[in-house]
C-alpha positions in Angstrom: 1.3 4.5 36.2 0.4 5.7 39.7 0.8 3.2 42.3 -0.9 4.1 45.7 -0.5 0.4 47.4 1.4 0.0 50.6 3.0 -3.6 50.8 0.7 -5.2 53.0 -1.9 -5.0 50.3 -0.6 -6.5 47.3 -2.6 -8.9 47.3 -3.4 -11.6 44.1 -5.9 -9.1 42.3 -3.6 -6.5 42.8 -0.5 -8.2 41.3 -2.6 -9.5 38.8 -4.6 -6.2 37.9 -1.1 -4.0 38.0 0.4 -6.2 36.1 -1.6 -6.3 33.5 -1.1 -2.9 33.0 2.7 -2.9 33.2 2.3 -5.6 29.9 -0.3 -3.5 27.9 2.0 -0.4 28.5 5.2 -2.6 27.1 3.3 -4.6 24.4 3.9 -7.7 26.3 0.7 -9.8 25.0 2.6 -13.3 26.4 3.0 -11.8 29.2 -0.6 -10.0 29.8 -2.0 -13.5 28.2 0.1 -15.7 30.8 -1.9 -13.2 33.4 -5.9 -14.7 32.5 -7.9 -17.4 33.1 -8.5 -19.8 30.5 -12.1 -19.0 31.2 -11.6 -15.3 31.0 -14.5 -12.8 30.4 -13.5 -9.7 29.6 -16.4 -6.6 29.1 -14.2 -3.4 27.8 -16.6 -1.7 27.9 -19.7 -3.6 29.3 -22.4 -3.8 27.2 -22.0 -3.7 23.3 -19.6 -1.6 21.4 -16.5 -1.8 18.8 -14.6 -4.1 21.3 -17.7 -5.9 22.7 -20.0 -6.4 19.3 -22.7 -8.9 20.5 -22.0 -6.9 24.2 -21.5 -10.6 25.8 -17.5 -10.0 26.3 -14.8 -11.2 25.1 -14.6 -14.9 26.1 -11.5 -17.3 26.3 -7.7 -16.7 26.1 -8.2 -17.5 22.0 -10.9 -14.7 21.9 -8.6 -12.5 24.2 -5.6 -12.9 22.1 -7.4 -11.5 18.7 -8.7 -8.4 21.0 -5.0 -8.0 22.1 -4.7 -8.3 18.7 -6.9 -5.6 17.4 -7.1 -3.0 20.2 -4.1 -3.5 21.8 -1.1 -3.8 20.1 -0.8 -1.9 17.2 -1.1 1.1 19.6 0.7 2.6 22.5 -1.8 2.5 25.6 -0.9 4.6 29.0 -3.4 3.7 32.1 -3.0 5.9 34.7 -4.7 4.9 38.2 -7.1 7.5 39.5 -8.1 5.7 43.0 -8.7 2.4 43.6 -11.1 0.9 45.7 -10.5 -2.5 47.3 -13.3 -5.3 48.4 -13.4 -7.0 51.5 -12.4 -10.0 49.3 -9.0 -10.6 47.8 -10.2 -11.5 44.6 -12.1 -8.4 43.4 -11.5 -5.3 43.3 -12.1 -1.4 41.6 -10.2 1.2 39.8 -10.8 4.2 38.2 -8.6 4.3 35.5 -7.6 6.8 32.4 -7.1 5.1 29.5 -4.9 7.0 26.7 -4.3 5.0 23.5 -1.9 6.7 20.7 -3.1 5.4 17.4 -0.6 3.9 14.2 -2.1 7.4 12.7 -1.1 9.8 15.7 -4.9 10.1 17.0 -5.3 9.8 20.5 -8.3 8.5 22.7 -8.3 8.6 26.2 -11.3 7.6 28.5 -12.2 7.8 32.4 -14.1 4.9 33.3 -14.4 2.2 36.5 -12.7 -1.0 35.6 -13.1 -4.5 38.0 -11.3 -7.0 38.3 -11.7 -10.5 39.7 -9.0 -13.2 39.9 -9.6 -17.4 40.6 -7.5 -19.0 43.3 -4.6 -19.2 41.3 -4.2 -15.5 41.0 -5.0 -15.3 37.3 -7.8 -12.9 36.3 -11.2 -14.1 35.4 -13.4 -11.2 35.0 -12.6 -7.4 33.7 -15.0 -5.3 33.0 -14.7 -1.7 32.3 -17.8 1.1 33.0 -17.3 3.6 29.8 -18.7 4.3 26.9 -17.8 5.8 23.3 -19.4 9.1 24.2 -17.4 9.4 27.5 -14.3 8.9 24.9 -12.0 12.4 24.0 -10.8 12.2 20.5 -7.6 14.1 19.7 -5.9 14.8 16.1 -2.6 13.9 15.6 0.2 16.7 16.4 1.2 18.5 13.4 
């Protein structure tokens, strides 16, 4: 992970968007859960897809804990932070992230894509939604 944040602006989304990351990176998922809303939305990617099948989101720490489930840990994700682009508010704000994820089966995705984030007054994250699609995805065999 690249962190580019001076002190003075860690603030709630930021401690809640980093570490998320830090817990998907370490298979954490009590950890990543502890970090959401019970009335979390999540939209990764927005609109409909493998992870988003009606293309509603993924709704509720009980829906979010299958998708952690399915997508998240049986392989080894690396997010990587591009640039990130704060909001005049301290609940939001906007990354462009690369997403690598190492499959049980040595095949490798990685995706570029804009991901927001938006945290309630406690700090924990209601909303993430992530701009990419499946043809923005690079595919990779495994290493032989």
């Amino acid at each position: 992970m690249q962190f580019r944040h001076k002190r003075r602006s860690m603030n709630p989304v930021v401690i809640a968007s980093q570490s998320s990351w830090r817990c998907v990176q370490s298979h954490d998922r009590e950890g990543w859960l502890a970090l959401m809303a019970d009335d979390i939305v999540v939209e990764d990617p927005i609109g409909e897809a493998v992870t988003n099948p009606d293309g509603t989101g993924v709704k509720g720490k009980e829906a979010l804990a299958a998708f952690y489930d399915t997508n998240i840990g049986p392989n080894q994700l690396t997010v990587t932070c591009e640039e990130t682009f704060p909001s005049s508010s301290p609940d939001e704000i906007a990354y462009i992230l690369v997403l690598r994820t190492e499959f049980p089966n040595g095949y490798v995705a990685t995706v570029r894509g804009v991901f927001t984030y938006k945290v309630n007054t406690a700090g924990l994250i209601t909303n993430l939604r992530g701009y990419w699609n499946l043809e923005a995805m690079k595919f990779e065999e495994p290493a032989k």
